[in-house]
C-alpha atoms as one frame of an Amber mdcrd trajectory, in Angstrom:
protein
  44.243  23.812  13.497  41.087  22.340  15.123  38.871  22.921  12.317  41.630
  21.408   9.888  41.236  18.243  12.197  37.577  18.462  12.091  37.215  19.004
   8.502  39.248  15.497   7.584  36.447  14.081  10.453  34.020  15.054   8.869
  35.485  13.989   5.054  36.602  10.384   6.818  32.659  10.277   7.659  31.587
  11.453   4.856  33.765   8.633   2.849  32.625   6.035   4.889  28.957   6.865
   4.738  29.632   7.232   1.043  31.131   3.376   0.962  28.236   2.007   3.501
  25.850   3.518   0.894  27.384   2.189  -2.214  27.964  -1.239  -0.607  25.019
  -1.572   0.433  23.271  -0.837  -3.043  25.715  -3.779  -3.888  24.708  -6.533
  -1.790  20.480  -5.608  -1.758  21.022  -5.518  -5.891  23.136  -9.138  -5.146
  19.842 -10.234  -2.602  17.476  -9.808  -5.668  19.551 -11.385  -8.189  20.373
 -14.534  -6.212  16.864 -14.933  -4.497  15.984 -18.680  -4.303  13.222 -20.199
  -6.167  11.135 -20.866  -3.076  11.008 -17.785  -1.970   7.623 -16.250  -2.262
   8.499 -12.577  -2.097  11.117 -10.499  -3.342  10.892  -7.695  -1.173  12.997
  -8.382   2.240  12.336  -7.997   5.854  12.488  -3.634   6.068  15.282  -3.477
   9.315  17.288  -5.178   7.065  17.163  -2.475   4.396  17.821   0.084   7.260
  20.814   3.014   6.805  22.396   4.897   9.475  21.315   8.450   9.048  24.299
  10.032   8.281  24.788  13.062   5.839  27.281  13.507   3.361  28.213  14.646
  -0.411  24.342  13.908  -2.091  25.959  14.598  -5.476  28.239  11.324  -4.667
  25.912   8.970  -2.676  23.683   7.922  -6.046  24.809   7.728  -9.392  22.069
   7.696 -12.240  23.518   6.388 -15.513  20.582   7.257 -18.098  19.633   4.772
 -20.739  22.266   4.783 -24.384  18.901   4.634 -26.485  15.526   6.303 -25.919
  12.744   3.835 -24.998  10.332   3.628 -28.228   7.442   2.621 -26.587   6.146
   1.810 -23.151   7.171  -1.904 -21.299   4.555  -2.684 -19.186   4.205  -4.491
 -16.542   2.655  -7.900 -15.952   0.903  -7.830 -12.697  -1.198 -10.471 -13.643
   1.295 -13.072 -14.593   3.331 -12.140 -11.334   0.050 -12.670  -8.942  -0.177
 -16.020 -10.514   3.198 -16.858  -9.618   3.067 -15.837  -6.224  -0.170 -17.735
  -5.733   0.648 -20.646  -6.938   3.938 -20.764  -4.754   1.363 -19.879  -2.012
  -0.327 -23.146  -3.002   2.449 -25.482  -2.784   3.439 -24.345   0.635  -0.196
 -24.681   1.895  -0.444 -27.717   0.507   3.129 -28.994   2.082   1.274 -27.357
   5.410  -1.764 -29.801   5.241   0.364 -32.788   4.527   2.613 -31.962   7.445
   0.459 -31.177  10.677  -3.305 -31.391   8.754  -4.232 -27.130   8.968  -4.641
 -24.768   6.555  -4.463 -20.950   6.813  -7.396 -19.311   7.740  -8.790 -15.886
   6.186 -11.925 -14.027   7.679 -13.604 -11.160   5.614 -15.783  -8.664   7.260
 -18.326  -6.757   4.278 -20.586  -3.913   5.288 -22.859  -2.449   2.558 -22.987
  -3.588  -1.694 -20.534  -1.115  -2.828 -19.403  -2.727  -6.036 -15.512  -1.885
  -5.880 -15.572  -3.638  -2.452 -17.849  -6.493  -3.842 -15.386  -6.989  -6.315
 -11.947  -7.074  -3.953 -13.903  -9.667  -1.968 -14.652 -11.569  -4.696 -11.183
 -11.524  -5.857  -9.937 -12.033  -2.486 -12.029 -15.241  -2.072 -11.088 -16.672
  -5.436  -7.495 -16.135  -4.571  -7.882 -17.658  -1.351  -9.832 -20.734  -3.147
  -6.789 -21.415  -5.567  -3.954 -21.093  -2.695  -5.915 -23.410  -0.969  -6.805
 -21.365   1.871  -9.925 -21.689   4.130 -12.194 -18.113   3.886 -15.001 -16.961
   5.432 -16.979 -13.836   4.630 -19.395 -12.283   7.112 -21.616  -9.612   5.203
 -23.576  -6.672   6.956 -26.295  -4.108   5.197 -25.450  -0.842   5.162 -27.581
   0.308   7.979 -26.116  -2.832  10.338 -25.208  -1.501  13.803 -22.032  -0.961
  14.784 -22.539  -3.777  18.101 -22.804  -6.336  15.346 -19.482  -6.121  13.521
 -17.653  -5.737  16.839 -19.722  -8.630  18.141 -18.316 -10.821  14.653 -14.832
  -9.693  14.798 -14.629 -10.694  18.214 -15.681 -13.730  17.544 -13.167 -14.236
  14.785 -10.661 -12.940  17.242 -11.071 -16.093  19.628 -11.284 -18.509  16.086
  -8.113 -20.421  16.310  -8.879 -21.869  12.801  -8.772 -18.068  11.621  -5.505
 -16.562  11.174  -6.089 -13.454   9.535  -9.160 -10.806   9.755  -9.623  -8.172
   7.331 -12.280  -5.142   7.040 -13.284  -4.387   3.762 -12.716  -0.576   3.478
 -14.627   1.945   3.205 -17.243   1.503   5.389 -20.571   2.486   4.129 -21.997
   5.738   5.454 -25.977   6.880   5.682 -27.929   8.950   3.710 -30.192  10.924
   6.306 -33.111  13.288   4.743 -34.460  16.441   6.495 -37.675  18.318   6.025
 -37.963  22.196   5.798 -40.616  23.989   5.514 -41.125  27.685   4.679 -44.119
  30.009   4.596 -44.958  32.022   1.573 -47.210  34.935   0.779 -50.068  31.943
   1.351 -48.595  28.588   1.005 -46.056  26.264   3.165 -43.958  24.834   1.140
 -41.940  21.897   2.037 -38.388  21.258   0.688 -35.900  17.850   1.226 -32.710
  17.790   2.095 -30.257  15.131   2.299 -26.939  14.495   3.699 -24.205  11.326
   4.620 -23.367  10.771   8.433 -20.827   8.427   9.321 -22.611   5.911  11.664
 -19.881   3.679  11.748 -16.742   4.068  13.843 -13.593   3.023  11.417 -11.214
   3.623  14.236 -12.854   1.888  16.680 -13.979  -1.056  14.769 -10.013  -1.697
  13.091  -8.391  -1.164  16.575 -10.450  -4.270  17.745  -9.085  -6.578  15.225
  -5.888  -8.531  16.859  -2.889  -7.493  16.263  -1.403 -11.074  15.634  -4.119
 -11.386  12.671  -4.479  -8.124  11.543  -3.407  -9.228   8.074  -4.358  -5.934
   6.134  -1.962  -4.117   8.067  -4.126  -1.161   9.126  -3.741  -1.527  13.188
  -1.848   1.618  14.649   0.866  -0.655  16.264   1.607  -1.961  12.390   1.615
   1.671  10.932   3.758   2.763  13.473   6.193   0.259  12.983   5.574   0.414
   9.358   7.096   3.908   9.741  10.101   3.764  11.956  13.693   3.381  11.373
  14.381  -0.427  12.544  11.411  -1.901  13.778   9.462  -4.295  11.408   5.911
  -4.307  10.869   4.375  -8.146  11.422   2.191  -7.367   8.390   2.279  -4.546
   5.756  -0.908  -3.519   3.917  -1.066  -5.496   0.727  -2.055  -3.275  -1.649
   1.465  -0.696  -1.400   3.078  -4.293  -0.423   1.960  -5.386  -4.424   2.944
  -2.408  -5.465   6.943  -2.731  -4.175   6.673  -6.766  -5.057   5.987  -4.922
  -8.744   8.724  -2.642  -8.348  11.408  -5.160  -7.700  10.466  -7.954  -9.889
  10.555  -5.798 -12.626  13.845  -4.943 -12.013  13.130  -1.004 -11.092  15.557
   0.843  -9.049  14.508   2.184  -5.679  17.695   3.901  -3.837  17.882   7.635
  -4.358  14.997   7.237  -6.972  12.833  10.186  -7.025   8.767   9.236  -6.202
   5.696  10.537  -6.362   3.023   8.829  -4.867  -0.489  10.304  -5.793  -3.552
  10.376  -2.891  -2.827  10.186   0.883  -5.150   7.566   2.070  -4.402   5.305
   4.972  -5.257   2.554   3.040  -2.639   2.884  -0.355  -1.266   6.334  -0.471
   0.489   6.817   3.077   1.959   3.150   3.305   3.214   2.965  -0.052   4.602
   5.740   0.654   6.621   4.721   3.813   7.695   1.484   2.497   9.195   3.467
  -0.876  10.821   5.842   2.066  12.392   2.742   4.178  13.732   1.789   0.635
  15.811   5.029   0.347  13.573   6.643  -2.293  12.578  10.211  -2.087   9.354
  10.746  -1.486   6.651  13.348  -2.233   3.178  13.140  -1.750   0.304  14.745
  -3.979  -2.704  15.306  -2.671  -6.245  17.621  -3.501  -4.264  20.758  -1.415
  -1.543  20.540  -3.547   0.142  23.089  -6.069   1.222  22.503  -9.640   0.913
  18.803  -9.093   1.615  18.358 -12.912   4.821  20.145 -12.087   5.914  18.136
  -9.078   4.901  14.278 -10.723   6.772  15.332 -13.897  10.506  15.456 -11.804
   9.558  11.736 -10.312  11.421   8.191 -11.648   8.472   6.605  -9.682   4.786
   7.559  -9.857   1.944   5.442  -7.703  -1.053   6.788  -8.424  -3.692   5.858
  -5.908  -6.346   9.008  -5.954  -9.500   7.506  -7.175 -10.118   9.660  -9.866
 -10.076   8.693 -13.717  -8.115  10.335 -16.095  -6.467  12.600 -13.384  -2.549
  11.723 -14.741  -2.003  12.815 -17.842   1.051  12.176 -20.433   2.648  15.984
 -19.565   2.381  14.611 -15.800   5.152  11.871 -16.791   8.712  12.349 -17.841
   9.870   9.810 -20.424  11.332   6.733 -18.658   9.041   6.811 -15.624   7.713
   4.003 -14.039   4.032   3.827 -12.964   1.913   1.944 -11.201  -1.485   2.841
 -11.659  -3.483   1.325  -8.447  -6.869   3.177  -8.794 -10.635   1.334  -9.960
 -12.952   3.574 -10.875 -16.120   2.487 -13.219 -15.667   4.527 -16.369 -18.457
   4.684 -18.861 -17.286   4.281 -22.655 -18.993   5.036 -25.584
């Protein structure tokens, strides 16, 4: 008799998790379509995409009703025209700022080393900041700079009041160090060169410095930790995986229950993306160098992010027909 009553507990739950599930697909697919025009973002505040944890029928909880017709070709999209939009909404909101108590937003940029992929994500950084209309600064180090100086800088941007937001340009450089051996032959000591990389700069240590209230690229451990719990909110979220859901949702691409397979573990794309597809109900799997039958795993996903660093890695047998991907590795690639 008692496990009659708890049985119809545990369908009641089930039904209601089931509806609170369903209903709230609904109303987040009713958020998107009815977003007002001044909104900059699509993607909402995460504790208000939060679920109660509750387990029931899987087979029930998602339905997936495939396409009538196969897609012919590819759709791809426009991240391009979708920055522009964003920026120029930016714009108009700085520029209502100015107007209304004389301040603009402030950006600071610390560069260590001439690493072109980071030469060019300042560059684009500035010029974005330049047609928003936002003040930005740049301090650049050498490679060989000690580490005293770039704490010495951020802290000064720290006290700034006219800077709002402080960002390190990742990765930081490392050195190349050479060593001498020698070894004696029959009659002669000969003298070989090696060389190796040390890390002389401290990447924890110099992000944990940056204030938290400014830490716009999202990388200080109080942001990743919220960035990863169950109903706290992060005050910023790193931008990169933050384009990559804006992406997502302005193209219309379904999230909830969605399989995903997010390619490279850094802390700086692969790990965040990956939490913020997570706190948006998709499944998650990560793919990493360790990893077996990758080609295996990415070919199941809906959703592929691909942030590994290496070009020409995915391949067509990697993707099932129908996938979305978002390709967010630069690599220079020599052509012929």
């Amino acid at each position: 008799m008692y496990r009659k009553i708890l049985m119809r507990m545990r369908m009641r739950m089930m039904n209601a998790t089931r509806k609170v599930v369903v209903g709230w697909a609904k109303e987040y697919k009713r958020y998107l379509s009815t977003t007002t025009t001044n909104q900059i973002l699509l993607s909402p505040p995460l504790v208000s995409v939060d679920l109660p944890e509750i387990w029931g029928s899987t087979s029930t909880l998602y339905h997936h009703h495939p396409s009538q017709s196969p897609v012919s070709h590819a759709k791809i999209i426009n991240g391009k025209s979708i920055a522009e939009e964003i920026t120029s909404r930016v714009a108009s909101n700085v520029k209502r700022m100015k107007e209304s108590i004389g301040k603009v937003p402030g950006l600071a940029v610390i560069l260590v080393g001439q690493r072109r992929d980071s030469l060019t994500y300042v560059r684009n950084k500035i010029k974005a900041c330049e047609e928003a209309g936002i003040k930005s600064v740049v301090a650049e180090f050498p490679d060989s700079c000690a580490e005293e100086d770039i704490m010495t800088s951020l802290s000064k941007f720290n006290e700034d009041p006219s800077v709002h937001g402080i960002l390190v340009q990742l990765p930081l450089p490392e050195l190349e160090y050479y060593l001498e051996f020698y070894k004696r032959t029959l009659y002669v000591l000969q003298m070989t060169c090696k060389s190796f990389l040390v890390q002389h700069l401290d990447e924890e240590k110099i992000l944990n410095l940056v204030s938290l209230e400014k830490d716009v690229d999202g990388f200080h451990p109080i942001n990743m930790g919220n960035l990863s719990m169950r109903g706290r909110e992060p005050l910023f979220v790193p931008c990169t995986p933050k384009g990559c859901l804006e992406l997502l949702l302005r193209s219309g691409v379904e999230i909830v229950g969605k399989k995903a397979v997010v390619i490279g573990r850094s802390n700086i794309v692969g790990l965040p993306i990956a939490l913020l597809l997570q706190r948006h109900h998709a499944t998650v799997t990560i793919v990493h160098a360790c990893t077996k039958n990758p080609e295996r795993i990415t070919c199941e996903a809906d959703i592929v992010v691909t942030a590994a660093g290496v070009p020409s890695l995915i391949r067509s047998s990697w993707l099932k027909p129908g996938a979305v991907v978002i390709d967010v590795g630069t690599c220079p690639v020599e052509v012929d």
